[in-house]
Structure formats: structure tokens, C-alpha cells
C-alpha positions as CSV (number, residue, x, y, z in Angstrom):
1,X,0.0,0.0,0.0
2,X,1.6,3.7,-1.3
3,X,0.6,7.2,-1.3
4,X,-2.3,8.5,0.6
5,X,-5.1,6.6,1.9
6,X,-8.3,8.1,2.5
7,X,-9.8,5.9,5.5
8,X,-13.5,7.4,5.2
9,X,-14.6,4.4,2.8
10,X,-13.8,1.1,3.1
11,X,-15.1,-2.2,0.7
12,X,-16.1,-5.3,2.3
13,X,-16.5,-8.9,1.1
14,X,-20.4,-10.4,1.5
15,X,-21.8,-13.5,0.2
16,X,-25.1,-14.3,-0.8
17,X,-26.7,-14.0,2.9
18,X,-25.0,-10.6,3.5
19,X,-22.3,-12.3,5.6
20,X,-18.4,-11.4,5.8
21,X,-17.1,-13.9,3.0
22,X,-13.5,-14.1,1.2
23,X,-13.1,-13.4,-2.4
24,X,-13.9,-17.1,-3.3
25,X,-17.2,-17.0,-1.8
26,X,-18.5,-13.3,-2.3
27,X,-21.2,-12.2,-4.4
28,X,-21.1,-8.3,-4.0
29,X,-18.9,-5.6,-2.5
30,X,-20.3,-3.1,0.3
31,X,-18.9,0.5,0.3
32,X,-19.4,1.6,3.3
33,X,-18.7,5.9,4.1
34,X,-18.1,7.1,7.2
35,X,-20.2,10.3,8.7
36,X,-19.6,12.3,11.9
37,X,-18.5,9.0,13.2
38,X,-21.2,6.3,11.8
39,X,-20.7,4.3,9.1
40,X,-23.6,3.5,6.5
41,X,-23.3,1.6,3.4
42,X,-23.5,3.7,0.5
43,X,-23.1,1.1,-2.4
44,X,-23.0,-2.5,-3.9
45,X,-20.8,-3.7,-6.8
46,X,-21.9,-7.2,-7.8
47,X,-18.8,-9.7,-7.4
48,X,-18.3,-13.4,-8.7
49,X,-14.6,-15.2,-9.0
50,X,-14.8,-18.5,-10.6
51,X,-13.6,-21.1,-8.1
52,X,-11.0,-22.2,-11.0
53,X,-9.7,-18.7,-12.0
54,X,-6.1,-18.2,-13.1
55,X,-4.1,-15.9,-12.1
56,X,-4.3,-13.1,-14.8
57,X,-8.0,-13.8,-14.5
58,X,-7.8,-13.0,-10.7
59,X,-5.5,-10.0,-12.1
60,X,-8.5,-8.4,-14.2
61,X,-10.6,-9.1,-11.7
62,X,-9.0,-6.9,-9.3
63,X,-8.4,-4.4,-12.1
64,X,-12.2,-4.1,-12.3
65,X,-13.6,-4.0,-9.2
66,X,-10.6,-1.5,-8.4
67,X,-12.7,0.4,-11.6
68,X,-15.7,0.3,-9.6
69,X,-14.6,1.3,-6.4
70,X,-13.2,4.2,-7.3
71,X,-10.9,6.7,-4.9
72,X,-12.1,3.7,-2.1
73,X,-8.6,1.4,-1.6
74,X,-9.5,-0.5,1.7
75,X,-10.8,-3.7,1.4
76,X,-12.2,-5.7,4.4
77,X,-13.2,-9.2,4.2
78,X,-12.8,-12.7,5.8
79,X,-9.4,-14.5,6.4
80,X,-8.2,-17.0,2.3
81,X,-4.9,-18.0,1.6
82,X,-5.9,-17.0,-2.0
83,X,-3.9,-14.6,-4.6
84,X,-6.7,-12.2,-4.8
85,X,-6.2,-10.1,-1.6
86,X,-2.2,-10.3,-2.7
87,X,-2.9,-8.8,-5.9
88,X,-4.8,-6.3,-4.3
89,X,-2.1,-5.2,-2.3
90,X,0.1,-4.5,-5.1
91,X,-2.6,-2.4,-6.9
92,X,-2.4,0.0,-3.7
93,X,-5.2,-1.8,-2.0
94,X,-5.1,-1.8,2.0
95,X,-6.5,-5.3,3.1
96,X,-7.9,-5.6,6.4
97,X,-9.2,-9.2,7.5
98,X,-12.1,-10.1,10.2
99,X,-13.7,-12.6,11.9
100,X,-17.2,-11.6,11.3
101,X,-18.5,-8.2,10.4
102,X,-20.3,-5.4,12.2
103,X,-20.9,-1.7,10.6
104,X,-18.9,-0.4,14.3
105,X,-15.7,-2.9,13.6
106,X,-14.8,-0.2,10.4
107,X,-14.0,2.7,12.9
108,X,-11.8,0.2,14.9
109,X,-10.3,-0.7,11.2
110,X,-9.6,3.8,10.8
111,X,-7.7,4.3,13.6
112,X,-5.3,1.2,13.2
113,X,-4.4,2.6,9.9
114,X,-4.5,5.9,11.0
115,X,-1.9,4.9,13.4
116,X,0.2,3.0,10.7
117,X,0.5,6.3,8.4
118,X,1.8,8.1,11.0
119,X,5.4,9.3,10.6
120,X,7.4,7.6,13.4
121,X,8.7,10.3,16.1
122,X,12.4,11.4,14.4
123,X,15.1,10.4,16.9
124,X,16.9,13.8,18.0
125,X,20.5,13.9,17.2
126,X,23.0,13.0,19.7
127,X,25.0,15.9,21.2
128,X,28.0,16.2,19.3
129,X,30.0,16.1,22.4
130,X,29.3,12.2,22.2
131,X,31.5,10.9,19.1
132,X,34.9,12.2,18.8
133,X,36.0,14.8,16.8
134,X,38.9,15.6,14.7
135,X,41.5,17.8,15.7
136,X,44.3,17.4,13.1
137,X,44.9,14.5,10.2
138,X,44.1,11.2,11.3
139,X,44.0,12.1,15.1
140,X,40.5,12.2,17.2
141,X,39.6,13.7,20.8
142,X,36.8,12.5,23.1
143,X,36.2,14.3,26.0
144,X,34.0,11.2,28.1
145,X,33.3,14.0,31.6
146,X,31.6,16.8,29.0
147,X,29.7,13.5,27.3
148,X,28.5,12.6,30.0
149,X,27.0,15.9,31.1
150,X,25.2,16.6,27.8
151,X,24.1,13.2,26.6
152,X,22.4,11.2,29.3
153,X,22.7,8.0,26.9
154,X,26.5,8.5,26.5
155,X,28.6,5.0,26.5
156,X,32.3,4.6,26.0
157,X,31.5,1.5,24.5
158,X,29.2,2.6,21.6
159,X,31.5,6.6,21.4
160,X,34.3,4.6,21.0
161,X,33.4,1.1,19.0
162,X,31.4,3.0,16.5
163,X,33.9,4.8,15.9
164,X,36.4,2.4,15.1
165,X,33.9,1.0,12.9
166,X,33.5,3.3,10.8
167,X,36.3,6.2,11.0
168,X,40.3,5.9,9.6
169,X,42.6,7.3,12.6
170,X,45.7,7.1,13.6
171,X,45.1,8.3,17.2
172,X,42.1,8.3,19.4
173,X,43.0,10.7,22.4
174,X,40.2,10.0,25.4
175,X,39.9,11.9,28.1
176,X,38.2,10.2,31.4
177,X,37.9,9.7,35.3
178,X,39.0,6.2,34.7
179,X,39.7,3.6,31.7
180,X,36.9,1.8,31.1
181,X,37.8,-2.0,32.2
182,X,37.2,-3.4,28.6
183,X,39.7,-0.8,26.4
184,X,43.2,-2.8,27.1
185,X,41.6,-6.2,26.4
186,X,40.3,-4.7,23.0
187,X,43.1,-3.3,22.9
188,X,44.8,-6.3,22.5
189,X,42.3,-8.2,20.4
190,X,42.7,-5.6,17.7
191,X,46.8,-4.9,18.1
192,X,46.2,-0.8,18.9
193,X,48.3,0.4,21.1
194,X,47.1,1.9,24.4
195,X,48.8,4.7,26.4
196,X,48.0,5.9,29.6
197,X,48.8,10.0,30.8
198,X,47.9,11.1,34.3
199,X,46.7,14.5,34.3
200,X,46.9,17.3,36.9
201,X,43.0,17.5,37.1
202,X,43.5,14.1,38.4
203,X,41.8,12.8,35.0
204,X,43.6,10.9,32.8
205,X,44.2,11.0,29.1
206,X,44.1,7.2,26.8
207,X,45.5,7.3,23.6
208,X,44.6,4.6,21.5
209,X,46.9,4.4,18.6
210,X,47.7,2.4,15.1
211,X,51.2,0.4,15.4
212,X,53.7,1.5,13.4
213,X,52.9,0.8,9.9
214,X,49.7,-0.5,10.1
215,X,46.9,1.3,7.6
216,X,44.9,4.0,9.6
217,X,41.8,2.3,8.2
218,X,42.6,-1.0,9.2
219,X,39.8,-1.7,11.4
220,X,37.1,0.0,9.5
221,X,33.9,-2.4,8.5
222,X,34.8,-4.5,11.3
223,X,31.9,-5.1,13.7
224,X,33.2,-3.9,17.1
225,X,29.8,-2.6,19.1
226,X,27.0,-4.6,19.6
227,X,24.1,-2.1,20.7
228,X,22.4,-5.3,22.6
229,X,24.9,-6.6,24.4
230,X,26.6,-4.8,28.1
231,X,28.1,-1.6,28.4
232,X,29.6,-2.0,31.5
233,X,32.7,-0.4,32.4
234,X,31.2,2.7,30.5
């Protein structure tokens, strides 16, 4: 389903005793329009599907009741593993299944599509005091104490991981209270070099460096951060 859908008329599926049916077993289609709240049927389209049809049958079937229907493109009708309500869907059609049908169920039917066309919420941008930034060719600065202050959903692990995932360097500078107790075992693992500067703050200041030699983009595309798994040790 694309492009605007205008939820004040919906089609449904009835058989012969003006019960819900699915397409193989309906003989008209309901419009029903929807006033200060209500819902009244406004028209009938006569419908018949042979029980052997084909697929580009099925296809020209769709093509005409979508004819008849008009600016309608929600279709409500019982649950068939049939190729009709697939075809449909790739006309533009929204298809909405029940269990049996009551005139009420439609505004029930609105307000779950509603919700579904709603943009989801954007996600704010992250303080830029959270990722490092450059501060000459190849080297990089993180300042974890102001991170913390301004981005309540700061990590080391994800500021620094991501990072490495994605960013050449030849030095990560990192200021912090303490090391967080994972860096010198990925250290390690990885073959960077880590360096460790008391400060007269009291802080200290990592560096996290390429070995000689090495490409500065050696690490890059290399899954390092796995947003599900612990962050402790910041």
C-alpha cells in the first residue's frame, strides 16, 4: 500500500446472505462511508470469482472492481490464503481481515491505519559532544566528563566502538575519570596500542593508537559494538 489513503470508505466482502465472506465465496462488494462517526453503506458492486480462475483472470478481476470502487482502496473481508487479496495489495489496496463483520468494527479498522501512516517520532540527534572529533589529520579527541554531562545515553563503549567501525585514525585521544575496564583487552584483540597520561586534574588521558605501519583504516567495517549486548565499564 503507497501514497495517501483516505480511511473514510472502506469495501467489504459479502456472500449471498449478507455475511463477511473471502473473495472465493463473495457475491457483492459493500462500500461503506463514514459520517460524523457512523458508518452507512453507500453502495454495492456485484462480485463473482470462478472457483477455478487463473491468475491473470484474478489480475483483471482486481483491475475491475478497483474500476468500480473508485478513490475507495480499503478492502475488508474474511481471512483466504488465495492470490486475490495479494494482488490487491500490489494495486495499492489496504486489506484488512475479520472474523465476522459489524458496521462499528470499520471505525476500529480507521484508527489502526491511522496509526500506521503516521510518521514515526524522528530520533533527536546526539549531542555532538558524544562521538569524537577531529583535531588534526588522522587524530581524534573524546572528551568522556563533558559527554557525560550533555548526553544522558552516553557509553564509552558505543563513542568509542562505532567509531572504530567506521572512521580511519591514527590516534584516538580519550579523556576520562578512569579507563573503562574493557579498552586494554580490546586493545589487545585488535593490536592498537594503548597509552596511559595522568593528568593534573586528576583525569587521565588514553590514547589509542595504530602500530607502526599499520593502515589507519585497518579496522574499519569490522563489527566492534554490539548495541544489545553490556556496556559495563562505561
Amino acid at each position: 500500500m503507497t501514497g495517501l489513503l483516505d480511511t473514510t470508505q472502506m469495501a467489504v466482502l459479502h456472500d449471498a446472505a449478507g455475511e463477511l465472506a473471502a473473495p472465493p465465496t463473495a457475491a457483492e462488494v459493500r462500500v461503506y462511508m463514514r459520517g460524523k462517526g457512523e458508518w452507512a453503506e453507500a453502495a454495492r458492486h456485484a462480485l463473482t470469482l470462478p472457483g477455478d480462475a487463473g491468475l491473470e483472470e484474478l489480475r483483471s478481476q482486481a483491475r475491475l472492481l478497483a474500476t468500480r470502487l473508485g478513490s475507495c482502496r480499503i478492502v475488508v473481508g474474511a481471512e483466504d490464503p488465495g492470490s486475490l487479496y495479494g494482488i490487491l495489495d500490489q494495486q495499492g489496496f489496504a486489506v484488512c481481515l475479520l472474523d465476522r463483520f459489524d458496521p462499528r468494527a470499520l471505525e476500529g479498522i480507521r484508527h489502526g491505519l491511522l496509526a500506521n501512516l503516521r510518521p514515526a517520532p524522528a530520533t533527536p540527534p546526539r549531542p555532538a559532544a558524544s562521538r569524537p572529533h577531529a583535531m588534526a589529520p588522522g587524530r581524534f579527541f573524546l572528551d568522556m566528563a563533558a559527554a557525560k554531562e550533555t548526553d544522558p545515553l552516553f557509553t564509552a563503549r558505543e563513542a568509542i566502538l562505532v567509531f572504530i567501525e567506521r572512521t580511519p585514525f591514527t590516534h584516538l585521544q580519550i579523556k576520562c575519570e578512569h579507563a573503562p575496564r574493557w579498552l586494554e583487552s580490546f586493545a589487545l584483540v585488535t593490536g592498537l596500542v594503548l597509552e596511559t597520561e595522568a593528568l593534573e586534574s586528576g583525569l587521565k588521558l588514553l590514547t589509542l593508537r595504530q602500530p607502526a605501519g599499520r593502515d589507519e583504516a585497518a579496522l574499519v567495517g569490522q563489527k566492534w559494538y554490539d548495541a544489545g549486548g553490556c556496556s559495563c565499564g562505561g
